[in-house]
C-alpha positions, 0 to 999 in steps of 0.5 A, spaced: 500 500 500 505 504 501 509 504 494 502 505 491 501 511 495 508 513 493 507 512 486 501 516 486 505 522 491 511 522 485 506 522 479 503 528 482 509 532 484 512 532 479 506 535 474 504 535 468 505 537 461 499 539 456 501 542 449 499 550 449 498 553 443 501 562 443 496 567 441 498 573 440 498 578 445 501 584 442 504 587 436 507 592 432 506 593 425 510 600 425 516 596 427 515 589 426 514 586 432 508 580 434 509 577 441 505 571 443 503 568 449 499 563 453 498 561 461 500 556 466 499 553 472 502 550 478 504 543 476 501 544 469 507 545 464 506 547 457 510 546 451 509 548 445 509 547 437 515 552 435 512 551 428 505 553 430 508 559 433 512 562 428 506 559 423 501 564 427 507 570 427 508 569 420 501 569 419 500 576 422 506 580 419 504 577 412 498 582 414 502 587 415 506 586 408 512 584 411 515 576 408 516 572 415 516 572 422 523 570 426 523 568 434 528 572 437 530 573 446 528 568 451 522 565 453 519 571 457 516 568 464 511 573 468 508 572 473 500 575 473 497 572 479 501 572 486 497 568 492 501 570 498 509 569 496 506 564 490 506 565 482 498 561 481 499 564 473 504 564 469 504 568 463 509 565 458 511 570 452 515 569 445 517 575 441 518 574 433 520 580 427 518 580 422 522 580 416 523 584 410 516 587 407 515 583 401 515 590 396 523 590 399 523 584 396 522 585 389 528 591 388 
């Protein structure tokens, strides 16, 4: 009974992981820039698609005119909801550039 409960107590502690899918959360078409986020939990890890990510970005600087989107920086963490000493929600943000405007492109 004990080694069920202390597995029970390792698959806990040691979270979980869900596939979470960055919208965008700001941009900027004057210089280009598109941040997307999405929010985490306490023992809930998210992981993302890379691919998807940079699809999305691409997605809105190609409304912008500009040709493609490139990730740049860190992954940036913020805490958005504190309870006592303790970060309850974590934001996660990725910033991208958007490349050369496609008008550029064809100089």
């Amino acid at each position: 009974m004990k080694k069920h409960l202390f597995a029970v107590a390792i698959i806990i502690l040691t979270g979980c992981t869900f596939k979470k899918e960055p919208q965008i959360a700001d941009s900027d078409a004057v210089s280009g820039v598109v941040r997307l986020s999405y929010s985490t939990v306490p023992l809930l890890y998210g992981v993302f698609d890379e691919n998807d990510a940079k699809k999305t970005a691409a997605s809105q600087c190609g409304k912008w005119g500009y040709a493609s989107a490139q990730r740049y920086g860190d992954l940036i963490h913020t805490c958005s909801l504190y309870s006592g000493p303790m970060c309850m929600k974590e934001t996660v943000t990725l910033e991208y550039q958007c490349g050369l405007k496609i008008q550029d492109m064809a100089r």
